[in-house]
N, C-alpha and C positions, 0 to 999 in steps of 0.2 A: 441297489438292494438285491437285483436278481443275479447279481454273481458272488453276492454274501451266503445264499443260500445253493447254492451252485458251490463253491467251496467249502460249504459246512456237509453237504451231501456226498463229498469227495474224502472229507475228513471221520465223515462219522464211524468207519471203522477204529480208526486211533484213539480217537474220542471216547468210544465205549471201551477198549479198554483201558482207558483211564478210568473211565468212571471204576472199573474192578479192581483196579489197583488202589484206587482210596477206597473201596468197600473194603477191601482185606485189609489193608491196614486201621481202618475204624474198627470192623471186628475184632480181631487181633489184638488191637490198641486195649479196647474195652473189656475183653475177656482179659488180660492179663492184668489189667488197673481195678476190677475188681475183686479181684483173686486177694491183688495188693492192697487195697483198700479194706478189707476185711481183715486180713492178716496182722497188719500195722496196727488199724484201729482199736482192735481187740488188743495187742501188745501192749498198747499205748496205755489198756487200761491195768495192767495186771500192778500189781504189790511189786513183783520182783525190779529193785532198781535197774539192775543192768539190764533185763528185757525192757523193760520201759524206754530207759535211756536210749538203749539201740531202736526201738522203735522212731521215738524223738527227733533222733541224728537222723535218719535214712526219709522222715517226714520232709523233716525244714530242710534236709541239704535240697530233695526235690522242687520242694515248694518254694525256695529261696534262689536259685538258678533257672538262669532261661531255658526253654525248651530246646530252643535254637542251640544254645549254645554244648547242650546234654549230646543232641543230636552230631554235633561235630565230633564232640570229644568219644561217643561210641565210634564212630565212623573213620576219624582220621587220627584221634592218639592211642586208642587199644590196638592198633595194628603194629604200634613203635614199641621197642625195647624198652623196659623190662616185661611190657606185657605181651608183645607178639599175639595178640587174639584179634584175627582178622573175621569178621562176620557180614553175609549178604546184607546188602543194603534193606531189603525189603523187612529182613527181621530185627538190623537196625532198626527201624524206622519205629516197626512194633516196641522193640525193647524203651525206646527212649519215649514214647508218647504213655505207654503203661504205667512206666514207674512216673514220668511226670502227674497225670493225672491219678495215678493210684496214691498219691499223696495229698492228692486235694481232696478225692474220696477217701481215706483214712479218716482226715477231721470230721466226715461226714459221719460215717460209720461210729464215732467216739462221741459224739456230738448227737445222737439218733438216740443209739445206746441209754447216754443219762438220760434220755430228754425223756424214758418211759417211768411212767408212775411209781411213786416210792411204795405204794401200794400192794402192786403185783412182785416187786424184789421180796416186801416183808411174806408174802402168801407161799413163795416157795422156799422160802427159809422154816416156814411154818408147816410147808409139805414135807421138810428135810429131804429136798433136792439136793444132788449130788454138783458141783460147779457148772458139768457138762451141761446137765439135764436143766440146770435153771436157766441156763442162756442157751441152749437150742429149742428148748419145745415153751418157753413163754417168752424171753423177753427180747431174743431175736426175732423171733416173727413179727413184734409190736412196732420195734424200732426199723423193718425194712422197710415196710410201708409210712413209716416216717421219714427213711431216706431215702424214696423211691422220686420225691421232685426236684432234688438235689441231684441226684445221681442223672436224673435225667438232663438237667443243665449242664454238667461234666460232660455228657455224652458229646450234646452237639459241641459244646467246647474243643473236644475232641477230634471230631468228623473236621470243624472249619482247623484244625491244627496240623492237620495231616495236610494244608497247603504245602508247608515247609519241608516236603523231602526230597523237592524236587532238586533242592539243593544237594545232595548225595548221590543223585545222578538216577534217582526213580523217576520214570517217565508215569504221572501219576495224572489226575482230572486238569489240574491246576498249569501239569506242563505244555497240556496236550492243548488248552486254552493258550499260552501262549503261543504256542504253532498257529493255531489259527487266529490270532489275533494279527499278525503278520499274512495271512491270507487274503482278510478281510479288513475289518477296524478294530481300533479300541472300544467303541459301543457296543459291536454287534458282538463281539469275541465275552467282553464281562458281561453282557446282559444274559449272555445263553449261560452263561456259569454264574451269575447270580441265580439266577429262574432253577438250574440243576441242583445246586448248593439244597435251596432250598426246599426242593420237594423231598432230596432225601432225608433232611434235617424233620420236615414235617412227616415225611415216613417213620422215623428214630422216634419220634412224641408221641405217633400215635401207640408203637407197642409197648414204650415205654407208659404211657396212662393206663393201657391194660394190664400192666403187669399192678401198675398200683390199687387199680380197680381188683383185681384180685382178690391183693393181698389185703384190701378193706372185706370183700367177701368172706376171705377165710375167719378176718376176725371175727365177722357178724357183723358186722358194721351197713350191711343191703349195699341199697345204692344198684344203679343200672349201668349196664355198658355202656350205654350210648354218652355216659361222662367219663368212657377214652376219649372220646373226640373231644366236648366240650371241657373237660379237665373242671368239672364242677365240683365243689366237697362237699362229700356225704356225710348225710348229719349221723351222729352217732344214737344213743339210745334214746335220749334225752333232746333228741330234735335241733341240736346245736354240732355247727360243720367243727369237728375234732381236727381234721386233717383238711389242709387246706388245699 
């Protein structure tokens, strides 16, 4: 055991920068999945067939394809003829985890959307809201906090997805574990990367329940901080948990 920790003390420079190599691409990943998540979502809902359609197509091609398999075809057929589009591996890695997961968030975001009261749609038709103004300033803000536990499941979805770019030749948490798994053992190498996995996954829930404690805030909904940590749901006016 004391030359497991004796090589893991020898390792932990490489080590940490893995660990920053899967940060940036879970950031990365995330900002650009929900950029695409939003975008789609919303498409998904409009009248126009062909936007919708194009929405549709670029959803289910994502969501109906492996990631793995998304991840090769950036990395080793956009470089071949007729596309000749060769890109960093690292921004591969970004591009193909975004739009895969910006596709699962899509549903979400469409799915958030209807799920707010037919109530608050008929109020701003009765405000004669303008399309913008009745989905940014009422029924976007109801539906985020709606898809704010969703989103957060994608996320870590995400963060454990970013195992897979070690395969494109990113030297990323996941590769730098097998290095040392070869130093050491198979126990000691996944125990220390399960125990890592998770604290940052539990770091991702904790800002993500704050963001959703928020955005129950903003509604009026109360409710206390300290249910980021515990992910409790706040009751709404009527003393009964709305959002769960």
């Amino acid at each position: 055991m004391t030359e497991n920790f004796e090589a893991l003390w020898r390792a932990l420079p490489q080590i940490w920068d893995g660990v920053l190599i899967t940060l940036e691409l879970t950031a990365g990943g995330a900002l650009l999945a929900i950029v695409v998540a939003i975008v789609l979502g919303l498409l998904a809902r409009f009248e126009n067939i062909l936007l919708r359609g194009f929405a549709r197509t670029i959803i289910e091609l994502f969501r109906g394809t492996s990631l793995l398999v998304q991840l090769f075809f950036f990395f080793f057929v956009l470089p071949l003829p007729p596309f000749n589009l060769e890109m960093p591996a690292l921004f591969t890695g970004i591009l193909a985890l975004g739009l895969n997961y910006g596709a699962y968030g899509a549903e979400v975001v469409r799915g958030s959307i209807n799920a707010v009261a037919p109530g608050q749609w008929e109020a701003t038709t009765a405000l004669s809201m303008s399309r913008t103004q009745r989905m940014w300033r009422i029924i976007f803000p109801q539906a985020w906090a709606l898809m704010l536990p969703s989103l957060n499941n994608l996320l870590i979805q995400l963060l454990k997805g970013t195992a897979v770019v070690y395969l494109i030749t990113i030297v990323d948490f996941t590769a730098e574990l097998n290095r040392l798994r070869v130093q050491t053992d198979v126990f000691f190498a996944y125990s220390l990367g399960l125990l890592i996995y998770f604290g940052i996954a539990y770091l991702l829930t904790l800002g993500m329940n704050a963001l959703e404690t928020r955005a129950k805030h903003r509604l009026g909904y109360g409710g206390k901080w300290s249910e980021a940590i515990t992910a409790a749901p706040v009751p709404d006016a009527k003393g009964a948990g709305q959002f769960g």
